[in-house]
N, C-alpha and C positions, 0 to 999 in steps of 0.2 A: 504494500500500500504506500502511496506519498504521500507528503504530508506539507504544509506550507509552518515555517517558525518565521512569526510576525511579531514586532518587537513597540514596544508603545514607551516611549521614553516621554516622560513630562519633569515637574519640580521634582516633588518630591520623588521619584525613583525612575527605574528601568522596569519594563514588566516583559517578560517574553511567554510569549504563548506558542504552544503547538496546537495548530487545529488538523480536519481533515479539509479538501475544498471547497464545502459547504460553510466552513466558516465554525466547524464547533469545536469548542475549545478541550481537548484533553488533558492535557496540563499545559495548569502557567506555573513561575515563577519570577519574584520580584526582587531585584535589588534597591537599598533605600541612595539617596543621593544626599547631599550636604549643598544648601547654600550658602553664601558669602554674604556679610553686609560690612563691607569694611569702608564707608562713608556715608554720610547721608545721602541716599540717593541711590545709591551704586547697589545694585544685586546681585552677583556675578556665580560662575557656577565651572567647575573648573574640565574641560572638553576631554581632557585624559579621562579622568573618570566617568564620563560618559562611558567611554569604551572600554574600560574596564568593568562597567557595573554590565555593557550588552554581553564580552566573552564570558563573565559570568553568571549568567544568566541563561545564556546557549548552552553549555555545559551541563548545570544543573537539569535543566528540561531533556536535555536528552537522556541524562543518565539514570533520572528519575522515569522515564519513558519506557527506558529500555530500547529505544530507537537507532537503528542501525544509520550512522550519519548519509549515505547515500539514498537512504527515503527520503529524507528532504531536498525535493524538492524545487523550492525557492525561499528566500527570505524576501522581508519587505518592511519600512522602518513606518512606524505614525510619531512624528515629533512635534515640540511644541512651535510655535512660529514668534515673529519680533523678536528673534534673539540673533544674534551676530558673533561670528568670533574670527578676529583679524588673524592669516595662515601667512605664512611666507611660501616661498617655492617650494620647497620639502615638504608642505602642511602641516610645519610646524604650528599649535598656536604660541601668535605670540604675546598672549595677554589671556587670561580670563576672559569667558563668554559673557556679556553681558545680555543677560535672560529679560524675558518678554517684561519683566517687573522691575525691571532696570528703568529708571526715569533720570537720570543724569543729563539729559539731554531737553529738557525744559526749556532751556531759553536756545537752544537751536530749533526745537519745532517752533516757536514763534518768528523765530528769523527766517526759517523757509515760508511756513505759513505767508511773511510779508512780502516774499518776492512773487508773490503770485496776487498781492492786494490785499491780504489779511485771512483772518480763521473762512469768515462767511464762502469768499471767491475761491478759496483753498477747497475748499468742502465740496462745494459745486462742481469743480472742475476737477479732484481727484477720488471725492467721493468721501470724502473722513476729516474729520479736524482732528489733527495732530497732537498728541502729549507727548511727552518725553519717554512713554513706553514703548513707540513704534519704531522699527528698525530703519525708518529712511532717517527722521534727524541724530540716531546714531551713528549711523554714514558720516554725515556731516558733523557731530562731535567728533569722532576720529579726524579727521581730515584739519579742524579747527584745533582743538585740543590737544592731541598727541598726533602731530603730524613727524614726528621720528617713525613711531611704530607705521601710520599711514603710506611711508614711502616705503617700509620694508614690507609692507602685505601686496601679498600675488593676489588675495581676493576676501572677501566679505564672504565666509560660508554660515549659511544657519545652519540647526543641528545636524535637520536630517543628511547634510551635504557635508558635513562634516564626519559622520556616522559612515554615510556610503562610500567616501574618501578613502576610511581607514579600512573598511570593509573589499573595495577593487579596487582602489588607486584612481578610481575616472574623477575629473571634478566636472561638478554641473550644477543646476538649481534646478530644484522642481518646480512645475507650475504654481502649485498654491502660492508654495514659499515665496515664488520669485513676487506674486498678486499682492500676496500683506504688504510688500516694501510701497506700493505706491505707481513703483517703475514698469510693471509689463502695462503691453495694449493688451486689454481683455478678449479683443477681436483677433488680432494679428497672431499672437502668442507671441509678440519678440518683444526688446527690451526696449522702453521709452528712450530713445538717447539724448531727446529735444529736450526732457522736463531733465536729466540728469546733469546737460550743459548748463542749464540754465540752474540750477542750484550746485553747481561747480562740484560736483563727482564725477570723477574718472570711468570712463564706461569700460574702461581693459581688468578694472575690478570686480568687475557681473560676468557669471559665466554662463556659457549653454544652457540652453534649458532644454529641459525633457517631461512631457507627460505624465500623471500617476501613475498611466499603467503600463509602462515604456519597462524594459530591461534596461537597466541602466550599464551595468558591468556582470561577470563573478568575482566569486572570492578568489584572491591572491592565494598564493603559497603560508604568507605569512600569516593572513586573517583566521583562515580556514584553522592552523595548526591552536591561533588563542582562541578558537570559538567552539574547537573539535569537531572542525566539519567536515565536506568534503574540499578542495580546492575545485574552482570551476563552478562551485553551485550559481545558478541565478541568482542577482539581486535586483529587486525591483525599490526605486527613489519612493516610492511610496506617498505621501503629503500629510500638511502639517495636523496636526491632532485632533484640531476641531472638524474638520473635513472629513477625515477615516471618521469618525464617531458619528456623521451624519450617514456614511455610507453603512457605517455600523449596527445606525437604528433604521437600515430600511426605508431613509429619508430619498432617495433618488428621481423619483418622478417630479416634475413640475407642479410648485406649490405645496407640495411637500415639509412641512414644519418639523423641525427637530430642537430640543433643549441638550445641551450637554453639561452634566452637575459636577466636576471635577473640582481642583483646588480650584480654579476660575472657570466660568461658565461660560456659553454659549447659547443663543438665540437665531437657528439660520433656516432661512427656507430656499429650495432651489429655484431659479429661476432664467430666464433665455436672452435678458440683457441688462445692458446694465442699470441700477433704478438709482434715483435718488437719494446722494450720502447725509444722512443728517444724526445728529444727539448719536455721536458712536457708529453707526450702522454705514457698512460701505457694502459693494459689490466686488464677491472677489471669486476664484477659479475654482470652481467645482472639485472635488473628489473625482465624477465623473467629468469626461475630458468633454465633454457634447454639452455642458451646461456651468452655467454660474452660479452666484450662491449668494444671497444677502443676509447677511450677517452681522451682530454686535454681541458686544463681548461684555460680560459684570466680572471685574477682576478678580472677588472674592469669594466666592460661593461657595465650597465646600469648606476654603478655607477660613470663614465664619464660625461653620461648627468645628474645625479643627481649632480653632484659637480657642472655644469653649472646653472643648474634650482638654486641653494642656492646660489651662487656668483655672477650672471651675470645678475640678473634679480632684482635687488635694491627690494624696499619693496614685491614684488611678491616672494621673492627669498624660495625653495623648495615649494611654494603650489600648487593648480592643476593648476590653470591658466600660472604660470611659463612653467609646463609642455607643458600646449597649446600651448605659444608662440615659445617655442621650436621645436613643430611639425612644425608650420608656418615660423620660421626663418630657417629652414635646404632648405626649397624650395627654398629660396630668392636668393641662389646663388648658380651660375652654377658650372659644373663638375671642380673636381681640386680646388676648391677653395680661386684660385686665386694663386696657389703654395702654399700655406699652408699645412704641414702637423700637425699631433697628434699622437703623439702617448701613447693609453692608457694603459700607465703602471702604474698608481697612487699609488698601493697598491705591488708593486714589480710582478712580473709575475711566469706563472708556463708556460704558453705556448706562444709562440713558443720559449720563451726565458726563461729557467727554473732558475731565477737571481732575490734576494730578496732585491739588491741593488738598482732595476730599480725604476723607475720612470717619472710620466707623463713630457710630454714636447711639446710646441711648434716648430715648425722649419718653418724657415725661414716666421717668422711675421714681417710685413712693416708697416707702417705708414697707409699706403691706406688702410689695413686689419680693418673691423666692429666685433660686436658682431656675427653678422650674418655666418660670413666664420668661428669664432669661433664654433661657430654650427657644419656649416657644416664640419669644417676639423675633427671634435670630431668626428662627423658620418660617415664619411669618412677613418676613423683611426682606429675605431674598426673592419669596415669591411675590411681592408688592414690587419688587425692583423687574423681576420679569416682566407683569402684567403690563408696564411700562413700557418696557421694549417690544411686548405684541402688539400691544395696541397702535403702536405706531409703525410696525412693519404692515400691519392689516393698512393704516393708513397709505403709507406709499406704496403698495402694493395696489390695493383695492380690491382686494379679496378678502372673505374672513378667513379667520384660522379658528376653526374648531377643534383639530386634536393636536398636539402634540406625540411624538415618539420622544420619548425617555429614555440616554443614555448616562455613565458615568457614576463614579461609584455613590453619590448622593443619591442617586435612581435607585439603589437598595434600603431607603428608608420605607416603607412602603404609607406609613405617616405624615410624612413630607410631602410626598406624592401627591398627599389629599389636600393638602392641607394648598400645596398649588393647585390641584384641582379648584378649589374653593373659593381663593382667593381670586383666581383670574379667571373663573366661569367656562372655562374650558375644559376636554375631557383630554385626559394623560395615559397616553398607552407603553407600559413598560416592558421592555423588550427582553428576553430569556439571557440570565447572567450581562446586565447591562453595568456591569462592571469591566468590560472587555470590549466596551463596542470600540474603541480604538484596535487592537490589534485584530478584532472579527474583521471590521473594514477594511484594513492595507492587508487582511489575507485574501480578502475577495476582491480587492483591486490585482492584487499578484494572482488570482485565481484566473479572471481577466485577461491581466495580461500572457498568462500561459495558454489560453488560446481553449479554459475550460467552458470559459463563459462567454455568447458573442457581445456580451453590451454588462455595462455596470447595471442599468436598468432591469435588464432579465438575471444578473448576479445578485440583487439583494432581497429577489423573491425566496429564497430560504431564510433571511430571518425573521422570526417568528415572537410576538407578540407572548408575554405570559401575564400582566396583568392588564388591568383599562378600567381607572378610576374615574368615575363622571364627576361632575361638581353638585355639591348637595343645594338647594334655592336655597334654604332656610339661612346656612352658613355664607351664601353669597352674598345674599342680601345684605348677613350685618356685617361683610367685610367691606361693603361699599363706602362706609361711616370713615374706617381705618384706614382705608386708600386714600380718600382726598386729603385725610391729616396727613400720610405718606407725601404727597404729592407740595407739601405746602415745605418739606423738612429743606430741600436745597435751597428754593430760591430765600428762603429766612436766613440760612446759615452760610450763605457760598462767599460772601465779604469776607465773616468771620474766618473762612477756612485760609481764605486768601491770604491772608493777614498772620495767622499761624505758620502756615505751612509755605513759604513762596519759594515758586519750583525755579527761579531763576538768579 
């Protein structure tokens, strides 16, 4: 039998799964990752261990499998995107990655921003207004900033380019990846070199680009011997994490709504051109090569509840049992949470509020308020922040969205679930082990592209739906009270944040 090992690299760790070509997962296993804060601002996450956490990773699953390395296959990576890391000729890095949560680069998106006429013309014409988390005014902090290291880089690789590098030696960019920076025509598929001149980046630092579902290389002599595999296997570039996870939950038809509940979330639906970028939301390259994808992004979503599991739960604090009581303390209290709102802005936002001053917050916390409404206003707050970002994709769209697909390991709350359900009046279909929709997806893009499947379209007809929570009236209704207090938290507080936290 073959077998595809599909590797889902995000913050916090490496996860590598073996599936069959359907996409089901027999074993994974996961390595954790370490990030960096060594300034304010700066997140950074170091590209060796990257690759150390995939060959250990590859290893484990197979030996755990009992899998003869020449069943596999193919491989294929789903990574995070807006991350960058400057390589010399070698591929050496030469600095630290700085990851999607990197915002160092604050008063360079406003400096690009202005050569195009400011945030509003910026938006219009690229589709996104800029923070210092996106990978194009990181371009442009290298270049400004550390222009020594700038002259020594042969090129700007994000992860997954970075990953498949060490994995065949090819350099290239993938389509999605290359979409987040700003710089591809969504039409053409080649690289913008007009908006690149014109914000003074070097286009010999942009590489080829290749499709999701392209072979990009195999493995090296070298790769194969640290990952115990074959030499020769295919590897396919695969795309960035939030894309696999749409292909993951079976999002691939047009109009198609997917959420993705990870450290940071996702809000995308697919669609045939490109629509208007506004509050976060741009249009960028599909998973599938035949469509596009509109998209915004809430920076902190799972990692909401991961900052409660580490703080709020004394010696339990981050392990799994924290996590259990988590799922058990969100039931404990009823809708509204007593007037408590959250809002999860911890890491500054891209969506619905594109402001890299933001930051999480309580409102209106009383004395009477437990750990418990802590919970639940946390769970309550991130679905308040999505409802936000449907409701205004339905806008530019001009279609409703009635269901979502649910991926990402938040998608295992089955709680939360409702509790979005409830909140935003729409009904949430949870998809079988949606803890995995990233590497399901880049196995079925690699499934694809080995010529199992004729279309990503007819490849995501095997995944399969296990829950579908409706929204209950009764809870909808009095979430409508807690929404528009929701809705009133930014423009009250966005001076303040400004004022605290100035990203320039």
């Amino acid at each position: 039998m073959n077998y595809l090992l599909a590797f889902d690299a995000g913050t916090s760790g490496v996860k590598a799964s073996l599936t069959d070509m359907a996409g089901n997962v027999i074993i994974s296993e996961k390595e954790p990752l370490r990030v960096y804060y060594p300034r304010q601002f700066y997140v950074e996450q170091k590209p060796e261990e990257w690759w150390a956490a995939v060959t250990g990773c590859a290893k484990c699953v197979l030996d755990q499998a009992g899998v003869h390395p020449r069943e596999i296959a193919a491989l294929a990576f789903s990574c995070m995107g807006q991350s960058i890391t400057m390589v010399d000729a070698q591929g050496n890095a030469l600095a630290p990655a700085m990851i999607w949560m990197d915002n160092r680069a604050g008063e360079e998106a406003k400096i690009l921003m202005g050569k195009l006429g400011g945030s509003k013309i910026f938006e219009r014409l690229l589709g996104f207004k800029m923070t210092g988390n996106y990978a194009l005014p990181k371009f442009y902090w290298a270049k400004r900033r550390a222009p020594d290291l700038y002259r020594r880089t042969r090129a700007f690789l994000d992860q997954g380019g970075y990953l498949c590098l060490r994995a065949t030696g090819e350099w290239f960019c993938e389509w999605t990846q290359a979409s987040c920076t700003g710089l591809l025509n969504l039409y053409t598929k080649q690289w913008d070199t007009t908006t690149m001149k014109l914000f003074g980046l070097d286009a010999d630092r942009f590489l080829p680009l290749k499709k999701p579902t392209e072979r990009i290389g195999c493995l090296t002599a070298q790769a194969a011997a640290e990952m115990g595999l074959m030499e020769g296997t295919p590897v396919f570039g695969g795309t960035v994490d939030a894309m696999a996870a749409g292909i993951g939950a079976g999002a691939a038809a047009l109009g198609k709504a997917f959420i993705v509940l990870g450290t940071s979330g996702n809000l995308g639906l697919s669609c045939s051109k490109k629509l208007k970028g506004q509050s976060g939301f741009a249009t960028a390259q599909s998973g599938d090569p035949d469509k596009l994808i509109y998209i915004g992004t809430n920076n902190a979503s799972g990692a909401s509840l991961s900052w409660a599991a580490n703080h709020l739960y004394g010696e339990n604090g981050g392990d799994s049992q924290a996590f259990t009581k988590i799922g058990e303390d969100m039931t404990r209290v009823g809708v509204g949470s007593d007037g408590l709102l959250f809002a999860p802005w911890l890491a500054g936002e891209r969506s619905p509020y594109p402001d890299d001053s933001l930051r999480g917050c309580f409102i209106n916390l009383g004395i009477n308020h437990t750990r418990e409404h802590l919970i639940r206003a946390i769970a309550e707050g991130v679905a308040h922040n999505y409802t936000l970002m449907a409701d205004l994709a339905e806008k530019v769209t001009g279609s409703p969205i009635q269901v979502f697909r649910m991926v990402g390991g938040g998608a295992n709350y089955l709680p939360w679930m409702q509790i979005f359900a409830d909140v935003t009046g729409r009904t949430f279909e949870v998809v079988r082990n949606p803890g995995f929709g990233g590497t399901v997806g880049v196995a079925l893009l690699a499934a694809v592209g080995l010529g199992v499947y004729p279309s990503v379209e007819e490849a995501v007809q095997v995944v399969q739906v296990e829950h579908c929570l409706a929204p209950d009236p009764e809870n909808h209704a009095a979430y409508r009270k807690s929404h528009e207090a929701y809705q009133e938290i930014y423009p009250s507080l966005k001076k303040l944040y400004g004022k605290l936290n100035p990203t320039s």
